[in-house]
N, C-alpha and C positions, 0 to 999 in steps of 0.2 A: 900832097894831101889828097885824099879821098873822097868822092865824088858821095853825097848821099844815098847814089843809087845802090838797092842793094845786089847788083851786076858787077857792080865798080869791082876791081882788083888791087886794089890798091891800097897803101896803109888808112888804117881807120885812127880817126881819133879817139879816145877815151877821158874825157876830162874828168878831175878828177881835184877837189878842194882850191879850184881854180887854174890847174893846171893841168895841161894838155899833153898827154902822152900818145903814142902813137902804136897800132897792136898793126901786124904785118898782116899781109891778106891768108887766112886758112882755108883748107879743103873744109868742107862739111864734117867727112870724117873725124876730123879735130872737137866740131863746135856739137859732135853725138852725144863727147864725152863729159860734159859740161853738166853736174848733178848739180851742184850750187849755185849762187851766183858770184860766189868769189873765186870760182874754178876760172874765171875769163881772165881773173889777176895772171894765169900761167903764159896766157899768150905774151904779155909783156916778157922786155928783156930783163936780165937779170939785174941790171943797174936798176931800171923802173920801177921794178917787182920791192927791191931793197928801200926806192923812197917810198911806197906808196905804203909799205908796211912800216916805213918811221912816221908816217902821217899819222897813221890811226892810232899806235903806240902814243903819239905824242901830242894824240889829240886836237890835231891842228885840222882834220878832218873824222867825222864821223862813219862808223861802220853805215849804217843807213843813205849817207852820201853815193858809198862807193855804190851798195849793192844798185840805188838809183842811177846812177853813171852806168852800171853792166844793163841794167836791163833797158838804157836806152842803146847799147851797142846790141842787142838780140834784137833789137825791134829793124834797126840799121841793117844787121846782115839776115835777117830771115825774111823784110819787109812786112812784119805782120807786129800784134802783139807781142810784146816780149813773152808772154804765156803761155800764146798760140804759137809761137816759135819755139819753145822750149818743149811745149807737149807732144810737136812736131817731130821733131827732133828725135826726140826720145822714142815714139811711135815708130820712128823710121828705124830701130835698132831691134825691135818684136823679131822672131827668127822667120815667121810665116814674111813679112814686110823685107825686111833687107833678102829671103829669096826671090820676091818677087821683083823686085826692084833690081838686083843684080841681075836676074832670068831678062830683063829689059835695056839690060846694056847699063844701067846708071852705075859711074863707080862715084865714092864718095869722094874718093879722093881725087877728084877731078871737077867736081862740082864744086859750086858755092855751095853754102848754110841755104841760102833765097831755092835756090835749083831746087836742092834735094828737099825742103819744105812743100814745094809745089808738086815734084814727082810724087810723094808720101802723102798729100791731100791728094791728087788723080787718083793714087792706088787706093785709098777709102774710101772717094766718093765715086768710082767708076759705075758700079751697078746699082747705086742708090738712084731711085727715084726721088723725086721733088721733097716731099716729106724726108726720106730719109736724109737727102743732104743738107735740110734743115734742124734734122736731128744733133746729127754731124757738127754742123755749124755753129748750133747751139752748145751742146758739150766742151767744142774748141773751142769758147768762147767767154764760158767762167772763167772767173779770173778765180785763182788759188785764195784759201782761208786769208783772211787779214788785207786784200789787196782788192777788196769790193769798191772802192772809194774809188780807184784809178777806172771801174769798169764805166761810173757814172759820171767822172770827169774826162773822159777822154778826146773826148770828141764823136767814140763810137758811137752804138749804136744808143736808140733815143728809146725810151721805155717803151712806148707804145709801137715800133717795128718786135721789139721782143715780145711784149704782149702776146701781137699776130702770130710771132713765130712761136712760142706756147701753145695757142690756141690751136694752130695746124697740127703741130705736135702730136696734142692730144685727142685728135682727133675730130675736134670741137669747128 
């Protein structure tokens, strides 16, 4: 079993209407192509992939369950927000970003999901000053229509550090 860390290489777990399936460890590359969040059902094997789709068919699990089970495995292998990891992700696929990124040596297919998140923030915030990497920060930071709830139960951040970071923002 797999270590929390998101360095770990090892199979991750996926639970999933009470049951624990296991996704093999992926390059980055793999975790680019992930537009949904039922695209991370593919990492599963084929037997897994068959119950997990008799679950929802049969009701015994909720479509909502599962998409909550994936976006806690992107929070697992990105180590951030599952939103901020997926934004990430996706940013890291931009033609100007993956030249730069490759012109640096990173290949994706060698890296973790966690790596190339972090290479893909360096490359965005390298010449931002203070402000702008707050800018940055803030943008990667909303959470997508419909998932504001998870922004203020997270544990993240507290209104009033967001405030400040508005306020600098803005100039203010």
């Amino acid at each position: 079993m797999r270590s929390t860390s998101p360095l770990s290489r090892g199979p991750l777990p996926l639970e999933i209407g009470g049951r624990t399936f296991m996704l093999a460890w992926r390059p980055a590359a793999e975790w680019t192509t992930v537009q949904a969040e039922m695209d991370v059902l593919r990492f599963l094997d084929d037997d897994d992939r068959t119950v997990v789709g008799r679950m929802i068919l049969d009701g015994t699990v909720r479509s909502d369950n599962v998409v909550g089970s994936t976006h806690r495995v992107l929070e697992t292998v990105t180590g951030r927000r599952w939103w901020e990891g997926w934004r990430l992700l996706s940013m890291s696929t931009q033609p100007e970003a993956i030249g730069h990124l490759t012109l640096a040596g990173v290949d994706p297919w060698q890296r973790s999901a966690y790596e190339w998140c972090a290479a893909t923030y360096a490359l965005y915030t390298r010449h931002a000053d203070e402000q702008g990497r707050l800018k940055f920060d803030l943008q990667l930071s909303i959470p997508p229509r419909g998932y504001e709830d998870e922004w203020l139960t997270d544990g993240g951040d507290d209104p009033a550090t967001v405030e400040k970071a508005l306020t600098a923002w803005m100039g203010g």
